[in-house]
C-alpha positions in Angstrom: -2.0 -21.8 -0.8 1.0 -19.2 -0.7 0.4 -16.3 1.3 1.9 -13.0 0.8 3.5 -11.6 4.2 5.5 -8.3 2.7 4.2 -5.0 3.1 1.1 -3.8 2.6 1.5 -0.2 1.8 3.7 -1.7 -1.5 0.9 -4.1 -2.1 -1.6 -1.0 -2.2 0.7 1.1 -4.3 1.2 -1.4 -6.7 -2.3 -1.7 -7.5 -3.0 2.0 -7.7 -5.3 2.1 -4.4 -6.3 1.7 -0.9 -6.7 -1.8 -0.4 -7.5 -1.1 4.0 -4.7 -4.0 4.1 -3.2 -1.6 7.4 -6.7 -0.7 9.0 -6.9 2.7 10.4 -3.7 3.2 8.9 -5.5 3.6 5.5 -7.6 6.6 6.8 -4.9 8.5 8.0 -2.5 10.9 6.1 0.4 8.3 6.3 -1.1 5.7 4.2 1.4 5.0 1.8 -0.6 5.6 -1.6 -1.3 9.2 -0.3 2.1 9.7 0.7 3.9 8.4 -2.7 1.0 7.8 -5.7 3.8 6.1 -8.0 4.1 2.3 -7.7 6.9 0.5 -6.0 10.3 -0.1 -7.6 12.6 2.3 -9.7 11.4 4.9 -11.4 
């Protein structure tokens, strides 16, 4: 089974929310879906 090991912020800004992937991270103000609310990649 293939495990994903990048980061999590990208994993929780590609699907448009808090996934808690970080732990306490999440709560704070520098989760990365608060910080940047557009998905990973160019735009």
């Amino acid at each position: 089974m293939a495990r994903d090991t990048g980061a999590q912020c990208k994993q929780c800004r590609r699907e448009g929310q808090k996934l808690f992937l970080k732990g306490e991270r999440c709560l704070t103000d520098k989760c990365g879906v608060e910080r940047r609310s557009y998905p990973p990649g160019e735009h």
